[in-house]
C-alpha positions as CSV (number, residue, x, y, z in Angstrom):
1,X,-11.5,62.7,65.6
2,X,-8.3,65.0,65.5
3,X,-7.8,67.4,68.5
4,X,-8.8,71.0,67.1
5,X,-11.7,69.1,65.0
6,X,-13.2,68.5,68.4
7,X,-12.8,71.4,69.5
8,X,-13.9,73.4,66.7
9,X,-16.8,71.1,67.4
10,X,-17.3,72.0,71.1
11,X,-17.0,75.5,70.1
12,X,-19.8,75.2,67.6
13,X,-22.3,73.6,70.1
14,X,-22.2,76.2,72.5
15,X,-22.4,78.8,69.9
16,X,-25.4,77.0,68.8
17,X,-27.1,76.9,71.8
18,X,-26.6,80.4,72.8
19,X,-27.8,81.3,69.7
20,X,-30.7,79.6,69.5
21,X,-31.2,80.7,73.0
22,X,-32.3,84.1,72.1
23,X,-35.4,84.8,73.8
24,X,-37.1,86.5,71.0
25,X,-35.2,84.9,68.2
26,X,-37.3,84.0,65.6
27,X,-39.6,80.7,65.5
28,X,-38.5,81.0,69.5
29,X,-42.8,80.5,70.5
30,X,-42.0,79.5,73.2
31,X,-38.6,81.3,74.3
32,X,-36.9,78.4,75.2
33,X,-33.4,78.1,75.6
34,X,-30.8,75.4,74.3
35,X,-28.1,73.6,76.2
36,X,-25.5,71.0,75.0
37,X,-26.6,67.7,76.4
38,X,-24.3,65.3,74.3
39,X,-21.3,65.4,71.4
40,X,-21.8,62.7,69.8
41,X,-18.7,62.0,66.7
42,X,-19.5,60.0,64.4
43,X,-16.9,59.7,62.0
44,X,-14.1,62.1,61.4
45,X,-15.9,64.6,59.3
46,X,-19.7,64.1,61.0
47,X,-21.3,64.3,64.3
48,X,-24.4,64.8,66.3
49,X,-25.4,67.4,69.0
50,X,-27.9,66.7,71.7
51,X,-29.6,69.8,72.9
52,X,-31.9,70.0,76.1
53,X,-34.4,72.8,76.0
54,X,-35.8,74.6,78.9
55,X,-39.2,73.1,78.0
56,X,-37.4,69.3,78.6
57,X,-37.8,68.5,75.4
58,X,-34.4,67.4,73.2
59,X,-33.5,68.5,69.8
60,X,-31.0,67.3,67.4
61,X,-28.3,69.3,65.3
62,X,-26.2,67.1,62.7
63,X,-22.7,68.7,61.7
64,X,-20.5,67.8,59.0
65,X,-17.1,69.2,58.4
66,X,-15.8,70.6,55.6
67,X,-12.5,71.6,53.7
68,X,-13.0,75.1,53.1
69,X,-11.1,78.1,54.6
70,X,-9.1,75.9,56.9
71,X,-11.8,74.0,57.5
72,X,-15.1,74.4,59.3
73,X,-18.1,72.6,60.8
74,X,-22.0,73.0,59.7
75,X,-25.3,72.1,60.6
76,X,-28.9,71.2,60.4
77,X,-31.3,69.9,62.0
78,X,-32.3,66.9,60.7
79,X,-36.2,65.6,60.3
80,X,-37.0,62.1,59.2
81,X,-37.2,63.2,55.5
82,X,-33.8,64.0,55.5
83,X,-33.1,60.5,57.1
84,X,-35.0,59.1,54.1
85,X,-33.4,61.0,51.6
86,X,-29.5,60.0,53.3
87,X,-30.7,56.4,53.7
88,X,-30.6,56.3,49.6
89,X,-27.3,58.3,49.3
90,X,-24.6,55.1,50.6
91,X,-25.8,53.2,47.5
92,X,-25.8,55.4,44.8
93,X,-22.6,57.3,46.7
94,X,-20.8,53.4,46.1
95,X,-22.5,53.2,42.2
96,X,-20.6,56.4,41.3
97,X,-17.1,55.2,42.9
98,X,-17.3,52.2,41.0
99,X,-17.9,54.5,38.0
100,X,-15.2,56.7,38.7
101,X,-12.4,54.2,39.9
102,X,-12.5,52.5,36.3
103,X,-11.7,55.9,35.1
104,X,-8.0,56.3,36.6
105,X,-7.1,53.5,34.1
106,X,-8.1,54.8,31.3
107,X,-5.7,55.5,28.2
108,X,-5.5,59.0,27.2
């Protein structure tokens, strides 16, 4: 991952956790707070984010960067539905690129 895409990354995760470290944020029931436990890359444009709550438990944010503005990182936090969902998205991702590529040849 390039240099100021980690960090932009870094910087993200801690504003996360702050964040979502509000006290009386809401959907905070049990005023937990959030630290960065693990940066986990990925790939060049995706990574995970381990958080550690004050209650032990762990909670996962996954960030995906994209070119807009020079360029930023977003997130969710993903359940196993999305999981599901992404699962699908390689093979009809690699259907449409086969599509597509035959189109750079065409005649016009």
């Amino acid at each position: 991952m390039q240099k100021q895409r980690a960090i932009k990354l870094k910087n993200l995760s801690e504003d996360i956790a702050r964040k979502f470290s509000i006290k009386d944020r809401e959907f905070n029931f049990n005023n937990e707070s959030f630290e960065v436990y693990e940066l986990m890359p990925l790939s060049e444009s995706t990574a995970l984010i381990t958080f550690m709550k004050s209650s032990g438990k762990q909670c996962l944010a996954f960030c995906y960067w994209i070119n807009m503005a020079g360029g930023q990182w977003r997130y969710f936090f993903p359940t196993y539905d999305h999981c599901i969902g992404m699962e699908s998205l390689k093979e009809i991702l690699q259907s449409i690129e086969l599509t597509n590529f035959g189109l750079n040849f065409k005649e016009e």
